[in-house]
Backbone as numpy.savetxt, mean C-alpha at the origin, in Angstrom:
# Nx Ny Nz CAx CAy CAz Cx Cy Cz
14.38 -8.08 2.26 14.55 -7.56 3.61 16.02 -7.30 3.89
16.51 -6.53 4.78 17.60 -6.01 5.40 18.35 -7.19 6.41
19.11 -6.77 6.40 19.79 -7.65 7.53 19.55 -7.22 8.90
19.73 -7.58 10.18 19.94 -7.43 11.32 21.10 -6.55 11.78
21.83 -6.42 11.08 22.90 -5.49 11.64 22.81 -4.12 11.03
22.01 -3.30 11.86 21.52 -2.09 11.99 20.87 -1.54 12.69
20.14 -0.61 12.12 19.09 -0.03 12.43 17.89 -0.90 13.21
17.32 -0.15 14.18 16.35 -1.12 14.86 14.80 -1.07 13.73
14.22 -2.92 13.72 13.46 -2.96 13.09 13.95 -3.17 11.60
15.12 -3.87 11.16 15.85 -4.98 10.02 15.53 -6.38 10.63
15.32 -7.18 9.88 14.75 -8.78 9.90 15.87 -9.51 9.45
16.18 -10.69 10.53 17.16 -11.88 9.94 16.14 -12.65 9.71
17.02 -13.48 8.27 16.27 -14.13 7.33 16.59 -15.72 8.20
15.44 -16.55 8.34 15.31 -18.20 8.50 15.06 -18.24 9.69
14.61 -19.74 9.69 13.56 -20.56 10.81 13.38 -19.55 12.10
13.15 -20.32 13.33 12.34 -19.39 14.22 12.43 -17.67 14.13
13.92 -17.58 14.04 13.93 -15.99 13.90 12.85 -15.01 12.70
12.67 -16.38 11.58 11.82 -15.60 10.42 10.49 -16.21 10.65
10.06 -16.74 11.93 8.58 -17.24 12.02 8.35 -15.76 13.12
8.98 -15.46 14.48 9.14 -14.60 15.18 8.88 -13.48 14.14
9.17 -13.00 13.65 9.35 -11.91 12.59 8.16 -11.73 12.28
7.77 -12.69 11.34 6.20 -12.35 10.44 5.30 -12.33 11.78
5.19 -12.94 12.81 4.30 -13.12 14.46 4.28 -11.48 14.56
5.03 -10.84 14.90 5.63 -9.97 15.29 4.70 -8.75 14.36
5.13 -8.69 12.84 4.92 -7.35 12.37 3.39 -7.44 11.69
2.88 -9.02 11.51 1.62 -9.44 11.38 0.80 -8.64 12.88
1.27 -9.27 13.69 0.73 -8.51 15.10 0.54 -7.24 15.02
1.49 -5.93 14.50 1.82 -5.19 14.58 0.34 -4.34 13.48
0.69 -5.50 12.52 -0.88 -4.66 11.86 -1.93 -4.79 12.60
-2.30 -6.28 12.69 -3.55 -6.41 13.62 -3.82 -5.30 14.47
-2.80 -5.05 15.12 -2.82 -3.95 16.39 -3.18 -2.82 16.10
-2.65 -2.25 14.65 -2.86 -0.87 14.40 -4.19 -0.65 13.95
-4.99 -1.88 13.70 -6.15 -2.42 13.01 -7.11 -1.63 13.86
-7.14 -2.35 15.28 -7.96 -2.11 16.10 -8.03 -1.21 16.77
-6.66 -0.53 17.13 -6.55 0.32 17.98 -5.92 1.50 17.20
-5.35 1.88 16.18 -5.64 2.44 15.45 -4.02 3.21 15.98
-2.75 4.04 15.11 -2.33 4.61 15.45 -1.56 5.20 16.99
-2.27 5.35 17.24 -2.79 6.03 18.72 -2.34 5.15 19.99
-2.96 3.67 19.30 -3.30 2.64 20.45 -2.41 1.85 20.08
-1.45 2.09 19.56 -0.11 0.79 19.27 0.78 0.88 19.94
1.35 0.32 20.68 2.14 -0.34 21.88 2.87 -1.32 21.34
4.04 -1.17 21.67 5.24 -2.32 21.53 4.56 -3.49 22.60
3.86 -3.41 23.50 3.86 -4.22 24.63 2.34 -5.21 24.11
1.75 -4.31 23.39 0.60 -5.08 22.66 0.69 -5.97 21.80
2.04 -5.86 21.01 2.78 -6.05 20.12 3.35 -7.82 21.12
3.52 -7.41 21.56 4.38 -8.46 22.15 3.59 -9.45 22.73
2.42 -9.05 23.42 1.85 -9.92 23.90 1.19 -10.58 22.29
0.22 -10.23 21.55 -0.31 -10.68 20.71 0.37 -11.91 20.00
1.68 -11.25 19.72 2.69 -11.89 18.83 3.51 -13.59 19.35
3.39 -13.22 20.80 3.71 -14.32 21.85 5.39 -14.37 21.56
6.05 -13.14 20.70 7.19 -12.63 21.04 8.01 -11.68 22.48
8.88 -12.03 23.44 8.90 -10.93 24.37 9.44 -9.66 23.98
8.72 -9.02 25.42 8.81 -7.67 24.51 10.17 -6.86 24.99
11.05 -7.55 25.48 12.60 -7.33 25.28 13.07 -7.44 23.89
12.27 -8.26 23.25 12.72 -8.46 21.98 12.52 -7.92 20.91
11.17 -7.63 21.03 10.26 -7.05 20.73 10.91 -4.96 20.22
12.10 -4.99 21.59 12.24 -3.40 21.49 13.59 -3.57 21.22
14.02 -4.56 20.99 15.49 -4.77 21.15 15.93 -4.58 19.46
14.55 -5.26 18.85 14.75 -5.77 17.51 14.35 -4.62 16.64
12.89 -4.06 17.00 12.53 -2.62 16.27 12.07 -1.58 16.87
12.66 -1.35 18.32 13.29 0.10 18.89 11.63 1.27 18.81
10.32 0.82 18.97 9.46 0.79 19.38 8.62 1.36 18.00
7.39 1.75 18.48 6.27 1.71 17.67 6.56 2.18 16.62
7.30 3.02 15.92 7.05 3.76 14.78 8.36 2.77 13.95
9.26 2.14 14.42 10.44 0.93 13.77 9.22 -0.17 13.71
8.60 -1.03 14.70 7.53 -1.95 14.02 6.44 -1.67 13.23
6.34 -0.44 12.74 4.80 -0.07 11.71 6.18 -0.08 10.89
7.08 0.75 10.86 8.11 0.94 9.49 7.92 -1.00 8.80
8.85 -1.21 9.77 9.32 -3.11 9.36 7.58 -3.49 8.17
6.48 -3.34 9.56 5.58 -4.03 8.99 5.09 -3.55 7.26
5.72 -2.62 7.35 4.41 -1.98 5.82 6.20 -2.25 4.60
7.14 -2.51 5.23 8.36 -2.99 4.19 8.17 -4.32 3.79
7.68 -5.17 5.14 6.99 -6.36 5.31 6.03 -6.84 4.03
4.66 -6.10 4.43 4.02 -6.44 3.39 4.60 -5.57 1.91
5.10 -4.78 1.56 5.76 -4.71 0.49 5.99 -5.55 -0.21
6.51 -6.83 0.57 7.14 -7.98 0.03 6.36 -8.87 -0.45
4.80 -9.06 0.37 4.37 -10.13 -0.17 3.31 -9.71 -1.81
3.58 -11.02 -2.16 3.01 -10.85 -3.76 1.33 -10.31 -3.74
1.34 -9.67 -4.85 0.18 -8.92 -5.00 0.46 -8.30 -6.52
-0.57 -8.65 -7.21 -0.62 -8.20 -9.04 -1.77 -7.23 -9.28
-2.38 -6.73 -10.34 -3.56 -6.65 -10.69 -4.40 -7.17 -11.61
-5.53 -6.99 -11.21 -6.24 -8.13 -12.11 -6.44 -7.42 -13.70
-6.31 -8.49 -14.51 -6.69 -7.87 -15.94 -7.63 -8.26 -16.50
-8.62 -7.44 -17.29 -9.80 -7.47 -17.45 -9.79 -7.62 -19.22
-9.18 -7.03 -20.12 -8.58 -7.19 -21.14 -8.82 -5.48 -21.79
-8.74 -4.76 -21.48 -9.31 -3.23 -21.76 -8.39 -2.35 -21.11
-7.75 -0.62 -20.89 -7.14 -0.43 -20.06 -8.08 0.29 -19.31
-9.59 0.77 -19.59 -10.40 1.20 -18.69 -11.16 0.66 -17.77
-11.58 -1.03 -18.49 -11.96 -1.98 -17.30 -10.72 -2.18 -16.44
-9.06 -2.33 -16.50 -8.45 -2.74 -15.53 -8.72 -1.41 -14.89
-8.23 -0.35 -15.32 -8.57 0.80 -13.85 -9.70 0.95 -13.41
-10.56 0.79 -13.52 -11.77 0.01 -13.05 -11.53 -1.08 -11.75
-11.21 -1.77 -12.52 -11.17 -3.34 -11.21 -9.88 -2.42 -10.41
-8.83 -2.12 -10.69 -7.60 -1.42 -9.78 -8.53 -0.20 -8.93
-9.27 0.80 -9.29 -9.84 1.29 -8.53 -10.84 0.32 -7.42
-11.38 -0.24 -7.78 -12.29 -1.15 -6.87 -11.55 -2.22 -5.91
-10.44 -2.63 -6.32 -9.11 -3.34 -5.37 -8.86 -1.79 -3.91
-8.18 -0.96 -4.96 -8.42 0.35 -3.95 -8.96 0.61 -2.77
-10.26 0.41 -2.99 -11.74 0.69 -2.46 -11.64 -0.06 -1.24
-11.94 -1.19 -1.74 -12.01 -2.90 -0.65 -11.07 -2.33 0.37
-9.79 -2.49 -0.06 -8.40 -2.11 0.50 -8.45 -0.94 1.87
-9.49 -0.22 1.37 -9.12 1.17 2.30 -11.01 0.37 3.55
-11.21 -0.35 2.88 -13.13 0.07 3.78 -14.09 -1.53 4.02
-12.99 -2.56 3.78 -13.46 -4.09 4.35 -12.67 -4.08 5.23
-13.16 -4.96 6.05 -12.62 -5.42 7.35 -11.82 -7.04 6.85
-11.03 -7.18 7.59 -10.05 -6.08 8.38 -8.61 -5.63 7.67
-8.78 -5.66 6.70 -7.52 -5.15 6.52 -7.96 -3.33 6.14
-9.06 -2.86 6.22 -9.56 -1.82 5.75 -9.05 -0.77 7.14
-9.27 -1.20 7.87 -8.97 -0.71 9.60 -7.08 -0.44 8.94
-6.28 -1.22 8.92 -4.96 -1.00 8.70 -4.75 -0.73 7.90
-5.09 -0.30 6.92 -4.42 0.45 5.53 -5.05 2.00 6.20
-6.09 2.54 6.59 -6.15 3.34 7.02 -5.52 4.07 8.13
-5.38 3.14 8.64 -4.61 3.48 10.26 -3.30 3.98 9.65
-2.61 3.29 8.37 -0.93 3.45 8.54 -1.13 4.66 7.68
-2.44 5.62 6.61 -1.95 6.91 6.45 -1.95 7.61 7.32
-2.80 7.51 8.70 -3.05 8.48 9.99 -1.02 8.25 10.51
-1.03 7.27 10.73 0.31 7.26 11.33 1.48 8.09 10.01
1.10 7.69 9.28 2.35 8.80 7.96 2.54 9.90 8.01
0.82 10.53 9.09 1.22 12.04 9.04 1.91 12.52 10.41
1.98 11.26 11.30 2.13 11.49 12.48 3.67 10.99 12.63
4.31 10.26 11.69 5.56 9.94 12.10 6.47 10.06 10.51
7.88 10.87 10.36 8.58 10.56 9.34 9.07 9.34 8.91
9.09 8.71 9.50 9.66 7.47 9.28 8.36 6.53 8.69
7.21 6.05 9.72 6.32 5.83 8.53 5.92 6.14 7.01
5.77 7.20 7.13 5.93 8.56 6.03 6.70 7.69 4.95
7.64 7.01 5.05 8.82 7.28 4.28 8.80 5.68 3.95
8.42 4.57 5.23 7.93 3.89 4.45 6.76 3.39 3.43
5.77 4.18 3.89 4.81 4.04 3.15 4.89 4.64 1.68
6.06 5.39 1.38 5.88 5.85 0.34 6.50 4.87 -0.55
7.80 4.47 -0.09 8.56 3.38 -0.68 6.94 1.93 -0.96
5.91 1.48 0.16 4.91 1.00 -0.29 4.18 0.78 -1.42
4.00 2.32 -1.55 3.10 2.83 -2.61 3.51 2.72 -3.62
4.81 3.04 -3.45 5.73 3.13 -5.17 5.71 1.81 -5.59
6.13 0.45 -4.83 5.98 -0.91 -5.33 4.88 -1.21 -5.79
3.41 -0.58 -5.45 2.28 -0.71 -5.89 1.99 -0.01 -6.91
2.80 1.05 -7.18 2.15 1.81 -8.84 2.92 0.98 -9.69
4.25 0.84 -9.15 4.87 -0.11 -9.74 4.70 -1.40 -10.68
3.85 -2.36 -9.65 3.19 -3.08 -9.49 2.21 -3.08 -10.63
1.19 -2.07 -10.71 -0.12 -1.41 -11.54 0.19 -1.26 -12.67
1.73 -0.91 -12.77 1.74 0.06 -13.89 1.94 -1.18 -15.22
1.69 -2.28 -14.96 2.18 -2.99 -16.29 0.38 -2.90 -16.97
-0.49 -2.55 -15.96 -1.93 -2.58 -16.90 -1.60 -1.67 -18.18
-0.80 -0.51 -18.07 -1.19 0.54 -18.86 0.37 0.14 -19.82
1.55 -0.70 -19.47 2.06 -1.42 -20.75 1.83 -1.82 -21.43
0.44 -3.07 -20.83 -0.14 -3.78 -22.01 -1.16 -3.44 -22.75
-1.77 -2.24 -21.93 -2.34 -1.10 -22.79 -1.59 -0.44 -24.01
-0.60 -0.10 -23.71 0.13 0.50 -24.90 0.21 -0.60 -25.87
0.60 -1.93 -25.36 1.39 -2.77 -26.54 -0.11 -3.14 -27.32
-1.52 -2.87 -26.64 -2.51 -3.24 -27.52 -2.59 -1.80 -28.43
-2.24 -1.33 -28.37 -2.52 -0.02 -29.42 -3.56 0.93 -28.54
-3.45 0.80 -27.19 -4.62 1.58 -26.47 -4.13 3.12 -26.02
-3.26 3.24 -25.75 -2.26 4.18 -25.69 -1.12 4.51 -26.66
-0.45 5.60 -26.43 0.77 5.88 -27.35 1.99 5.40 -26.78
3.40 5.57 -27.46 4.32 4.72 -26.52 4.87 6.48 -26.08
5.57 5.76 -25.37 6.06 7.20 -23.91 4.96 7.35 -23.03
3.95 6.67 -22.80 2.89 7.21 -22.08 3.70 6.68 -20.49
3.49 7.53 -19.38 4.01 7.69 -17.84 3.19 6.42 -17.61
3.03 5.37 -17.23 2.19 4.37 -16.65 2.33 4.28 -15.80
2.94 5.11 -14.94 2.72 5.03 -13.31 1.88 6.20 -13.18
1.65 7.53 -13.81 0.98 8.78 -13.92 -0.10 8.21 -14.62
-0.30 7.50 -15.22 -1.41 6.70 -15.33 -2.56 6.03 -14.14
-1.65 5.40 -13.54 -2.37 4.33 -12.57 -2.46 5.63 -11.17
-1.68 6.73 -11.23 -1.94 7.81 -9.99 -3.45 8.67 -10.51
-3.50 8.68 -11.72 -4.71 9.38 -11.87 -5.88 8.57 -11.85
-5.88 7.34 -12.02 -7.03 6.38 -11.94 -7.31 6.28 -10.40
-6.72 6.26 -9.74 -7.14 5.62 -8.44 -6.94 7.34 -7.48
-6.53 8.34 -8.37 -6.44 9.85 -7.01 -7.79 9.89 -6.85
-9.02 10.04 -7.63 -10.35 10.83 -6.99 -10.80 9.32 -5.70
-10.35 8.29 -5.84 -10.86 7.19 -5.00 -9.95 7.80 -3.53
-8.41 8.24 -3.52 -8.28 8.29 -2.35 -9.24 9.86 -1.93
-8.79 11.05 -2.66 -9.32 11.99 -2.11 -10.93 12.03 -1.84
-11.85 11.08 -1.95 -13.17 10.89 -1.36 -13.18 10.57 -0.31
-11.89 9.34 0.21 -11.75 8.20 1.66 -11.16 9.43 2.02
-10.25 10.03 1.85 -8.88 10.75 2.70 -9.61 12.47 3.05
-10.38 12.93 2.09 -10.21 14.14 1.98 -11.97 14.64 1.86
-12.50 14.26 1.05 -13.62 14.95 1.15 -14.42 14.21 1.81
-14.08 12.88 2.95 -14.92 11.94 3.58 -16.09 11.37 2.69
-16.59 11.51 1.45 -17.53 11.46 0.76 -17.63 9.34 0.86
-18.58 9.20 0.75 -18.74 7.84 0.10 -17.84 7.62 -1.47
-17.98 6.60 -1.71 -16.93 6.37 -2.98 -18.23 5.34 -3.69
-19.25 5.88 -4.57 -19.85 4.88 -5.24 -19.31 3.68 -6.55
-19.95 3.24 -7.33 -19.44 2.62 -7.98 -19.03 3.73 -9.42
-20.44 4.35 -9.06 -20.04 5.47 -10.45 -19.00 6.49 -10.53
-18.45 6.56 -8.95 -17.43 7.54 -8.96 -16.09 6.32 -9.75
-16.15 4.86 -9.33 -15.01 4.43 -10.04 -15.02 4.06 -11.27
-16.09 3.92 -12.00 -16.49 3.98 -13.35 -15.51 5.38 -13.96
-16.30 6.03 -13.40 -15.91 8.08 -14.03 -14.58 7.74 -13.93
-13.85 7.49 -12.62 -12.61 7.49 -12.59 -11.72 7.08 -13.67
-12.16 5.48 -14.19 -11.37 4.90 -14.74 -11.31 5.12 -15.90
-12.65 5.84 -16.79 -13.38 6.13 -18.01 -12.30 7.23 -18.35
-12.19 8.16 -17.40 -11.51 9.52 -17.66 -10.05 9.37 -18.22
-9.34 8.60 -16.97 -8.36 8.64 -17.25 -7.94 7.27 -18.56
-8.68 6.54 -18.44 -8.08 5.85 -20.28 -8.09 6.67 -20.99
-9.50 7.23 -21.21 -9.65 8.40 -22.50 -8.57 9.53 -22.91
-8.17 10.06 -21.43 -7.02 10.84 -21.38 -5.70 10.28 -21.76
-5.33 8.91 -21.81 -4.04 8.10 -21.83 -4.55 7.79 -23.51
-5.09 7.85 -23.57 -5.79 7.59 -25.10 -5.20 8.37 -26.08
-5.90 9.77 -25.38 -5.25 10.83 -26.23 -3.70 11.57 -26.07
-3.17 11.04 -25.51 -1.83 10.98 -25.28 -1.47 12.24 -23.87
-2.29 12.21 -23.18 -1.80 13.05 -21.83 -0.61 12.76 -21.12
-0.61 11.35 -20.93 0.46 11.13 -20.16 1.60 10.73 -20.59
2.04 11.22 -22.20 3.12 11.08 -22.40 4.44 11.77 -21.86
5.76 11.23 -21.76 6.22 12.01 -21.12 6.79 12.90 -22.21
7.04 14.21 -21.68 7.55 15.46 -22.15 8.67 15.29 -21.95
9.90 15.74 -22.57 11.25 16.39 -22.16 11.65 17.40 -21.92
């Protein structure tokens, strides 16, 4: 995290100020949870959080600085993927993490809510992308230890890896509204090993 001396919506680190904090941008999801975008209020924010909301605007300079903080926020906290011992069963289980992610309650309500807000604010936008990137990031060691098993070739993109396993899962939620069965994440994950297999995603120069 950032320091406090800046930009509105940087976090000082320790005791009450860093209990206030997580109250605060924890709230901030909840909020976007339920009410979606639209319905997020610094003042909702404040009450929930049992932070005031002098402080509240003082600290991240209103709704679109507390969704920023919050999704830098969870950035931070730990999160791996599971390994299955295969690189088509892990994109498999990584697609189905996906899934949950975007369409259980409740965190399904706020992961959705913050792409509606990405298109609605640059600054979200911008954190969420920095998000995402810690999460392919994150992903991308399935398709290392894919390579180091001989499952792939070496140079293979393993972040262009883990974007093609999990794209037909968002564009069903995001784009064609479709349901997302299990067989669509099967296909998903089937495709793209096979393709990392045969060396697609190596990188070119």
């Amino acid at each position: 995290m950032t320091s406090d001396t800046g930009t509105p919506g940087a976090a000082r680190p320790g005791g009450r100020t860093a209990r206030n904090t997580a109250a605060v941008l924890q709230a901030t999801l909840d909020e976007l949870g339920e009410h979606g975008y639209a319905g997020l209020t610094a003042e909702r924010v404040a009450t929930r959080s049992g932070v005031h909301k002098a402080t509240v605007y003082r600290r991240w300079g209103g709704v679109d600085g507390l969704l920023s903080a919050a999704l830098e926020w969870s950035t931070n906290r730990d999160w791996a993927p599971e390994r299955t011992g295969s690189l088509r069963t892990d994109l498999r289980a990584l697609n189905a993490t996906v899934l949950h992610g975007f369409t259980e309650a409740p965190e399904g309500a706020m992961s959705a809510a913050s792409i509606a807000a990405a298109f609605a604010s640059p600054r979200v936008a911008g954190a969420l992308r920095v998000f995402m990137a810690d999460r392919h990031a994150r992903a991308a060691v399935l398709v290392t230890e894919a390579v180091a098993r001989g499952e792939a070739p070496e140079g293979t993109d393993a972040e262009e890896v883990v974007r093609s396993a999990i794209a037909p899962v968002y564009y069903r939620l995001f784009v064609s509204r479709e349901p997302v069965t299990s067989a669509d994440l099967d296909l998903a994950a089937l495709v793209t090993a096979e393709a990392a297999a045969r060396g697609a995603f190596v990188r070119r120069s």
